[in-house]
C-alpha positions as CSV (number, residue, x, y, z in Angstrom):
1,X,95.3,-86.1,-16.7
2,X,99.4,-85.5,-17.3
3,X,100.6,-88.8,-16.2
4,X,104.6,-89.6,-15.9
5,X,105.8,-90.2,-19.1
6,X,104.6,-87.1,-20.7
7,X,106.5,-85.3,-17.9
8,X,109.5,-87.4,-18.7
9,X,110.0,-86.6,-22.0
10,X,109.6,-83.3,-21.3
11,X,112.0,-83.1,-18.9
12,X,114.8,-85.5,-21.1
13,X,113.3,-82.8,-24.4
14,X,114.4,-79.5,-22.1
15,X,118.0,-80.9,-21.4
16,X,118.7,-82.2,-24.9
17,X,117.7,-78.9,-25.6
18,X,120.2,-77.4,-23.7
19,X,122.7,-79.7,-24.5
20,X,122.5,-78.5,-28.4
21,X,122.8,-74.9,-27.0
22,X,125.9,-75.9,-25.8
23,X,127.2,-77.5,-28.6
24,X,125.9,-75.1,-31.0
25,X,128.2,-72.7,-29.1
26,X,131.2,-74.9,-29.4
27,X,133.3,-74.9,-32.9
28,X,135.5,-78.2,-31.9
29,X,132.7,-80.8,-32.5
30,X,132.1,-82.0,-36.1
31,X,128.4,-82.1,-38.3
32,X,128.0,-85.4,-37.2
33,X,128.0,-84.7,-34.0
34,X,125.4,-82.2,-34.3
35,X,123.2,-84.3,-36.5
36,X,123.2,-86.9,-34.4
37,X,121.9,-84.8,-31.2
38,X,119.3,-82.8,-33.6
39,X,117.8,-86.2,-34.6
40,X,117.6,-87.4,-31.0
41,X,115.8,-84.0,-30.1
42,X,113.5,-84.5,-33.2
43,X,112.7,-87.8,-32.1
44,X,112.3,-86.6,-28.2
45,X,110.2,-84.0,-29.5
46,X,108.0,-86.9,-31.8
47,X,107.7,-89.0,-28.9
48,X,106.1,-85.7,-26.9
49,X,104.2,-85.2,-29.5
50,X,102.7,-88.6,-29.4
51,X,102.2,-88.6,-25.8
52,X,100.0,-85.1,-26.1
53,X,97.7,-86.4,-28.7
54,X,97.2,-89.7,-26.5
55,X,96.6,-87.7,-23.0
56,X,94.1,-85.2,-24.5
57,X,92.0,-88.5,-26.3
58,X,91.9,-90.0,-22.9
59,X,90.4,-86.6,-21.9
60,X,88.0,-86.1,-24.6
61,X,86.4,-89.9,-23.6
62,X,86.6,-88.9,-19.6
63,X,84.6,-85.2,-20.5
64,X,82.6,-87.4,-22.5
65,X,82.1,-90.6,-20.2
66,X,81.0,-87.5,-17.9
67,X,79.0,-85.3,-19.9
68,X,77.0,-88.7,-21.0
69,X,76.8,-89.9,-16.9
70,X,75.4,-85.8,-16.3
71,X,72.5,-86.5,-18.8
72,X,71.9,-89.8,-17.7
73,X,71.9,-89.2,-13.6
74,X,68.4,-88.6,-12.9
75,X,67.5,-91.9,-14.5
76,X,70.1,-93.8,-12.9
77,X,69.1,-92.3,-9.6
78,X,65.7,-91.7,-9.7
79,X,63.6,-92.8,-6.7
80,X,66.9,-94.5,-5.1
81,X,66.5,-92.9,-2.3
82,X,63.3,-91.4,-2.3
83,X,61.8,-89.9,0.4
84,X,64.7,-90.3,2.7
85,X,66.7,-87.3,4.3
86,X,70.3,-86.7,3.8
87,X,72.7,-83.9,5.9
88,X,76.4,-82.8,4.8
89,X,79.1,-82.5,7.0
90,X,82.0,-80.6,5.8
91,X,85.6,-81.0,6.9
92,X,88.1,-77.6,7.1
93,X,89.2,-77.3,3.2
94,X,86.3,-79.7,1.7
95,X,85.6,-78.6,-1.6
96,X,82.4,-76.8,-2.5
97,X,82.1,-78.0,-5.6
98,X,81.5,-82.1,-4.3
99,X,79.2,-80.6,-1.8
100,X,77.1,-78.9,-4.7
101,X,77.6,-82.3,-6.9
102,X,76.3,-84.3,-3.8
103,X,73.4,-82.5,-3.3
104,X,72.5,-82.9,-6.7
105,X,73.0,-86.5,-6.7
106,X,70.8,-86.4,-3.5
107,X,68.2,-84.7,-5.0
108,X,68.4,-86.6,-8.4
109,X,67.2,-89.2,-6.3
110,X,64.4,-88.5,-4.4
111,X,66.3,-87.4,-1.0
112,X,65.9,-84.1,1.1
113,X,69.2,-82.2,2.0
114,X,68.1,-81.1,5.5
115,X,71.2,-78.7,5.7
116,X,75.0,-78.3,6.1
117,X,76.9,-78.1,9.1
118,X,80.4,-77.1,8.1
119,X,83.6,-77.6,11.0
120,X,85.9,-74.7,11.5
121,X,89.7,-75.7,12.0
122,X,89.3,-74.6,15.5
123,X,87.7,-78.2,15.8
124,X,90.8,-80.2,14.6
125,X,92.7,-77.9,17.4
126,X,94.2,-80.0,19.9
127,X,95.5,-77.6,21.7
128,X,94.8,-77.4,25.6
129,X,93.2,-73.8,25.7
130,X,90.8,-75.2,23.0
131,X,90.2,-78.8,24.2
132,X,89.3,-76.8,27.8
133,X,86.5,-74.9,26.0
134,X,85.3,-77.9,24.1
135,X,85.0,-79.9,27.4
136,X,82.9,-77.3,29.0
137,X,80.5,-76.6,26.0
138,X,80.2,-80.6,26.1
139,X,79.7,-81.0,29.4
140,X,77.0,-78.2,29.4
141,X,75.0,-79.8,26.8
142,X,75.5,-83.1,28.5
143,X,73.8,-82.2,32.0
144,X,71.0,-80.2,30.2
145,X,70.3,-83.1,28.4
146,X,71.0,-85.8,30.6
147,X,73.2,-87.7,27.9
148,X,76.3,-90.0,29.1
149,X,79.2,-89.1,27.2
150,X,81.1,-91.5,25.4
151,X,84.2,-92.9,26.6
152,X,87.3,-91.7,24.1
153,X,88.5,-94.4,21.7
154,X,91.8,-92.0,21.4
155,X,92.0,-89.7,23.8
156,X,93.7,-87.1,21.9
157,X,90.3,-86.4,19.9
158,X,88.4,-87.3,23.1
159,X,86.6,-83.8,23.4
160,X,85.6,-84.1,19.8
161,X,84.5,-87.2,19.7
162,X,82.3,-86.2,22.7
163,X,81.1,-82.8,20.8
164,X,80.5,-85.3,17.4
165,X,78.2,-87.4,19.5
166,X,76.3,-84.5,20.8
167,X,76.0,-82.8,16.9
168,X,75.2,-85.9,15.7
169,X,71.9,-85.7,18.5
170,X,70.7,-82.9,17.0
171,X,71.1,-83.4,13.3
172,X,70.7,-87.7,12.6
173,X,68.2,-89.7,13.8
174,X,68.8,-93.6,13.9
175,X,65.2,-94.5,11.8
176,X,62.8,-91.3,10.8
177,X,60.7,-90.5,13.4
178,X,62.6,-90.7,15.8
179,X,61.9,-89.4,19.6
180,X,64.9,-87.1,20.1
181,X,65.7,-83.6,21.0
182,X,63.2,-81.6,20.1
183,X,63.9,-78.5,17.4
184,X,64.2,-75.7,19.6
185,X,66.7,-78.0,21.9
186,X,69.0,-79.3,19.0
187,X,69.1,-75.7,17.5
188,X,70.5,-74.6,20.8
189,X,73.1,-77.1,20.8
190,X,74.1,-76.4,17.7
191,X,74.5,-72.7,18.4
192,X,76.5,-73.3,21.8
193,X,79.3,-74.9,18.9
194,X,78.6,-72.4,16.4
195,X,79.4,-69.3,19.0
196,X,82.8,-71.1,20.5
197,X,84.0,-71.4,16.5
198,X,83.6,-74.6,16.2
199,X,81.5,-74.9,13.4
200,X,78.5,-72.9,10.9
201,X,75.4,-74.1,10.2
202,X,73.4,-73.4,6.6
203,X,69.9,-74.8,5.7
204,X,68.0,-76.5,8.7
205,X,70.1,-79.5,9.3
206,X,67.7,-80.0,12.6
207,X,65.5,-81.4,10.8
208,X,66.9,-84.7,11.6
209,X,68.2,-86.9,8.6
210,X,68.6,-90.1,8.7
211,X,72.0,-90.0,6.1
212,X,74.6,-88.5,6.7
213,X,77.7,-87.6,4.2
214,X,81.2,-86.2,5.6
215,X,83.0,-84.2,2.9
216,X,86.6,-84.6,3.3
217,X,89.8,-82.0,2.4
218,X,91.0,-81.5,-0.9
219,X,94.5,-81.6,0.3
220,X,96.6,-84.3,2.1
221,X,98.0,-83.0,5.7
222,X,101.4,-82.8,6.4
223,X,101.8,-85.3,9.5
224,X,99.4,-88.3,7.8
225,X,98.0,-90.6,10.1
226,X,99.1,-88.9,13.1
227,X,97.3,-85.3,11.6
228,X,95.0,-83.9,14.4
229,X,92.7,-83.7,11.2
230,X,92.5,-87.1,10.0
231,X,92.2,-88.3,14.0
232,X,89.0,-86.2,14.3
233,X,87.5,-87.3,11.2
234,X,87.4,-91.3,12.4
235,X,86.0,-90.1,15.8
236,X,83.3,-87.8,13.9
237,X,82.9,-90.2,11.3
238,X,82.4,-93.3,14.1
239,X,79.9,-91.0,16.0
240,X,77.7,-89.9,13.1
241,X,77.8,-93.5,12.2
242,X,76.5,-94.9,15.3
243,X,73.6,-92.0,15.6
244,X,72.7,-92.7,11.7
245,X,71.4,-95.4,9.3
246,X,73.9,-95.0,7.1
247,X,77.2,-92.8,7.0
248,X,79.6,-91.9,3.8
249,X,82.5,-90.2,4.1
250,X,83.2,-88.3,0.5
251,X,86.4,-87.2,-0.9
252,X,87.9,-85.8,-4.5
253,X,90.1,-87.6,-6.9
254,X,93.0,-85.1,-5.9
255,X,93.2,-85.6,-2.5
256,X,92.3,-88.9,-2.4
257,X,95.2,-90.4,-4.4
258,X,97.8,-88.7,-1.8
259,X,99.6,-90.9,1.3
260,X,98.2,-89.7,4.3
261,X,95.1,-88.7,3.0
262,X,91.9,-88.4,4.8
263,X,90.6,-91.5,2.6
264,X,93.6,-93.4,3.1
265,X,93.7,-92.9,6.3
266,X,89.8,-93.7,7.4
267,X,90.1,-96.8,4.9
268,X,92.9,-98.0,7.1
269,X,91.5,-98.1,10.4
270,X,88.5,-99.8,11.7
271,X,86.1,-97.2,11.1
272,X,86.0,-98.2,7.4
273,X,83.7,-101.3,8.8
274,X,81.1,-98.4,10.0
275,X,80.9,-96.0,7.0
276,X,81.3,-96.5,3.2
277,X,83.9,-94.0,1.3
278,X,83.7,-92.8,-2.6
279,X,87.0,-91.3,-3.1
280,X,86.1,-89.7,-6.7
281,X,83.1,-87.3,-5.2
282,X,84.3,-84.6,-7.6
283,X,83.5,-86.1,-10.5
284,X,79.8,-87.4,-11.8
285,X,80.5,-91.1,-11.6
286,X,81.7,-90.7,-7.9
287,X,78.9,-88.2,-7.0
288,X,76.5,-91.6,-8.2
289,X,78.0,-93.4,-6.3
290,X,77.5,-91.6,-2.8
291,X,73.6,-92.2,-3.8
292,X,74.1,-95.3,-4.6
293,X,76.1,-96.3,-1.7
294,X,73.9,-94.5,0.8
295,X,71.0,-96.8,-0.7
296,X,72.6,-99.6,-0.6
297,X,73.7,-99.2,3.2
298,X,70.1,-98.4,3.9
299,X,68.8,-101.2,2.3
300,X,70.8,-103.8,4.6
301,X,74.4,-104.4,2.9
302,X,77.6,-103.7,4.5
303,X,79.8,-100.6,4.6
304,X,82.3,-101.0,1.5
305,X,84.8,-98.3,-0.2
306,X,84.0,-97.4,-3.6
307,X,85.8,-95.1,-6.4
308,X,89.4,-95.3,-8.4
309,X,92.2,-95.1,-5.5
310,X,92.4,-98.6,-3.8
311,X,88.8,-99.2,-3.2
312,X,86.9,-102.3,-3.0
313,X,84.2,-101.7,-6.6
314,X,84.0,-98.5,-8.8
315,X,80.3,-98.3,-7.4
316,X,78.1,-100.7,-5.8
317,X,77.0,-103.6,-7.9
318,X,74.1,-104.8,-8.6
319,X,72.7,-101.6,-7.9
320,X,70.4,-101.3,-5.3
321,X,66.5,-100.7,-6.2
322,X,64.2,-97.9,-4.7
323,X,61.7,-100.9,-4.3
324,X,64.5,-102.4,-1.7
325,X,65.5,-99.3,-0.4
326,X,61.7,-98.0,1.0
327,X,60.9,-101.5,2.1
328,X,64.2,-102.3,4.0
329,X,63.9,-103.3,7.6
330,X,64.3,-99.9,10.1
331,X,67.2,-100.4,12.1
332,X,66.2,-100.3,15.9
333,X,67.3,-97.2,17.9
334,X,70.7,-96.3,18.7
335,X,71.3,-97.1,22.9
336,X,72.9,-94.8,24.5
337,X,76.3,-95.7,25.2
338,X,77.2,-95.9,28.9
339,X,80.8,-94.6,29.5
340,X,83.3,-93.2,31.8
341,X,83.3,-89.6,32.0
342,X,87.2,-87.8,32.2
């Protein structure tokens, strides 16, 4: 990684350069003058020189720290979370490659990816032609079902909070086993989304998991906080939560590290105390961590953040055992919450 001072020496390299131009050009200044200014470029372009070599040794340890954590990940991993099933959630601009890198971290130890269900931007729309259709598709699915809808915590995202709680039926079960909606029911549901644009389903994320992991965007939004993005993610992210035994929101290194985030922004709000969050998904250490995390929530132990930008650990610690994590306790089944409808 370029960090600052490479690019300020650079920068101080390319105007001393220019500066020499100039004075090449010029016929009143004396040698000394000149020598002086070709020495401080010399040095400048030392000093560049040094910072180069030191950038790409810390890159030659991070490949690798990572090439070594690639070879050693099924190991690490293996039976964490065996047996258990795991479903990804995707966010508009997630990348693809931390949804490939979770799966295989997921798979590495022991877990089933039931599926991907992947949110069109159409669902971040708060717009009131768009919030109308997402009310009646909700409130369709509601009176089929006989489910009480949950009462907004902002009602901006109300409708998709609403819409999360009803995805979240048909793709996460509370403990396996569970006595929910039954295939052909949540595949509908899932459909009556899918055909308004609200989202795409790949795999057969109706078979119910018990995990859940929300992949978050690679970029920052513009308005922070106050993004209709990063407002839907804590209402989807609180939802899948509550219908789950254990909910991870995942996000890359890039977008992470940026104010207004979608990282930052879940790890400031009270839905950080519901889900854990690895904010370096896109590398192998971070893509560990999402197993281990998940394990660790299963096995009894609290939401916590995890990764490199202002987290809590790198990675869980101790690490949790597969022996722990197929004997822990099942939670009881989620009640239904009882709300106001509006």
């Amino acid at each position: 990684m370029i960090d600052f001072r490479y690019h300020l020496v650079s920068i101080v390299a390319v105007f001393l350069a220019l500066a020499i131009g100039i004075v090449l050009g010029s016929t009143e200044l004396r040698g000394n003058t000149l020598e002086l200014l070709q020495s401080s470029s010399n040095s400048l372009k030392n000093q560049l020189n040094a910072v180069s070599a030191e950038r790409d040794g810390y890159q030659a340890q991070a490949d690798a720290a990572d090439k070594y954590l690639q070879a050693a990940e099924p190991r690490l991993l293996a039976g964490l979370l065996a047996g258990d099933r795991i479903v990804i959630v995707t966010e508009p601009g997630a990348p693809g490659s931390i949804v490939d890198g979770v799966k295989r971290a997921a798979e590495a130890a022991g877990a089933t990816v039931t599926g991907q269900v992947t949110l069109q931007p159409k669902f971040n729309d708060l717009s009131g032609a768009t919030q109308s259709s997402l009310s009646s598709i909700n409130s369709s699915i509601a009176s089929a079902d006989a489910t009480v809808l949950a009462e907004a915590d902002d009602p901006r995202t109300g409708y998709q909070q609403q819409a999360a709680q009803l995805i979240a039926r048909a793709i996460l079960d509370k403990t396996a086993g569970d006595l929910g909606l039954t295939t052909a029911s949540a595949q509908m549901l899932l459909s009556a989304y899918a055909q308004g644009g609200y989202l795409t389903v790949s795999g057969t994320p109706t078979d119910r998991a018990t995990l859940a992991v929300i992949v978050t965007p690679q970029t920052a939004p513009s308005d922070g906080p106050n993004d209709p993005a990063n407002r839907v993610l804590l209402a989807v992210a609180q939802e899948f939560a509550d219908a789950s035994a254990a909910t991870l929101v995942a996000g890359g290194t890039t977008g992470s590290a940026q104010a207004g985030s979608a990282m930052s922004v879940l790890r400031s709000s009270s839905v950080s105390g519901q889900v854990s969050s690895v904010d370096n998904a896109d590398s192998t250490l971070g893509q560990i961590s999402v197993a281990e995390a998940l394990a660790a929530q299963a096995a009894g132990r609290k939401p916590n953040s995890y990764g490199i930008f202002g987290a809590s650990a790198v990675s869980p610690l101790p690490l949790p055992s597969p022996a722990a994590t197929a004997t822990a306790t099942p939670r009881s089944k989620a009640i239904v919450k009882g709300v106001k409808k509006t």
